[in-house]
PAGULO-589901 format. One record per residue (C-alpha): x, y, z; residue in three letters. Coordinates in nm, 2 decimals, decimal comma. Layout:
+--------+--------+--------+------+
!     px !     py !     pz ! code !
+--------+--------+--------+------+
!      X !      Y !      Z !  ala !
...
+--------+--------+--------+------+
***
This chain:
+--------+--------+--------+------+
!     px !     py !     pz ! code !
+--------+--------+--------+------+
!   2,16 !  -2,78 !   3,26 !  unk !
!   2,22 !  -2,39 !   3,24 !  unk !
!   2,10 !  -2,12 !   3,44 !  unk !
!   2,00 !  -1,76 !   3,34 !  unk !
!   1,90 !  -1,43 !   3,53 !  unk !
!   1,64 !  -1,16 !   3,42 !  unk !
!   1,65 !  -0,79 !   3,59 !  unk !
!   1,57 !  -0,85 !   3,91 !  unk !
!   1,42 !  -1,20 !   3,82 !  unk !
!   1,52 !  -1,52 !   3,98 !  unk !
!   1,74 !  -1,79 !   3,85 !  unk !
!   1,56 !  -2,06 !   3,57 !  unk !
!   1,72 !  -2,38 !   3,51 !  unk !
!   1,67 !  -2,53 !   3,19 !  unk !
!   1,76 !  -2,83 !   2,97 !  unk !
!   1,92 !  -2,74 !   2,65 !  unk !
!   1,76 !  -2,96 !   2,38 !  unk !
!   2,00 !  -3,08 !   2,07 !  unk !
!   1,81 !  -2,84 !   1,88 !  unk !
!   1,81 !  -2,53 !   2,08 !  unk !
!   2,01 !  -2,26 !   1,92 !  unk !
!   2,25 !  -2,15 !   2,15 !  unk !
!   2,44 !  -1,83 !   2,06 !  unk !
!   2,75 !  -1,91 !   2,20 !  unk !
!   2,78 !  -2,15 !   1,89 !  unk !
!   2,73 !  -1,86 !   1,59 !  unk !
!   3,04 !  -1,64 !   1,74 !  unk !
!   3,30 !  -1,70 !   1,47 !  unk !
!   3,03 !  -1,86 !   1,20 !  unk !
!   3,08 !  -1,68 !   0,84 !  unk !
!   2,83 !  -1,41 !   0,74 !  unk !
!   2,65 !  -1,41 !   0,39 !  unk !
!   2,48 !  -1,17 !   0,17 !  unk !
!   2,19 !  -1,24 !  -0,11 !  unk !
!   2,52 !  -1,29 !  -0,39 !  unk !
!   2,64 !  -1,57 !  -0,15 !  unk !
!   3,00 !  -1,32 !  -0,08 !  unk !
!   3,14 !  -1,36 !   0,28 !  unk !
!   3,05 !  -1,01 !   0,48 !  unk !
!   3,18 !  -1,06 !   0,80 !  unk !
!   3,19 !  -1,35 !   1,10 !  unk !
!   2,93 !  -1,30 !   1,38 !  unk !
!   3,16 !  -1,18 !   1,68 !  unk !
!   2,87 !  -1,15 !   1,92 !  unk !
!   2,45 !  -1,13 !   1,95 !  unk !
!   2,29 !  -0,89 !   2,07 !  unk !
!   1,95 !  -0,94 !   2,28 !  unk !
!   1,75 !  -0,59 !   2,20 !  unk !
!   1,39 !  -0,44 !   2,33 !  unk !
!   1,13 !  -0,68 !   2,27 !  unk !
!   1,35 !  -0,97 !   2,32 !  unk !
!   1,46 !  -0,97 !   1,94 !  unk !
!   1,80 !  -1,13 !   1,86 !  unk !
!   2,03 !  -0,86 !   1,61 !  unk !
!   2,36 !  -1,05 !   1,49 !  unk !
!   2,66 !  -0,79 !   1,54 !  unk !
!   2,94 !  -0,89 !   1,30 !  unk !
!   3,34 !  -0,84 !   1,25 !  unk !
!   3,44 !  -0,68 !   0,94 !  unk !
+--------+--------+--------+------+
***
């Protein structure tokens, strides 16, 4: 079970199914383009306005 805050929001437990995507599992993961070439590995994620996830890789 893992626990999560919003801005001046209470805690929320939840149960993490087996196929949740959990981010803390794509830092490290090789980064592709179209031609299938290694660009990067995704070092972090970042959670922007409107709640949309934006990979941030490592060159």
């Amino acid at each position: 079970m893992t626990s999560s805050t919003t801005a001046g929001g209470p805690l929320k437990y939840v149960n993490i199914q087996d196929n949740d995507l959990v981010t803390s599992k794509l830092v490290g993961v090789d980064i592709y383009n179209k031609q299938n070439e290694t660009i990067g590995k995704m070092s972090d994620v970042v959670i922007g306005d409107g709640l949309r996830a934006m990979p941030h890789r490592s060159l």
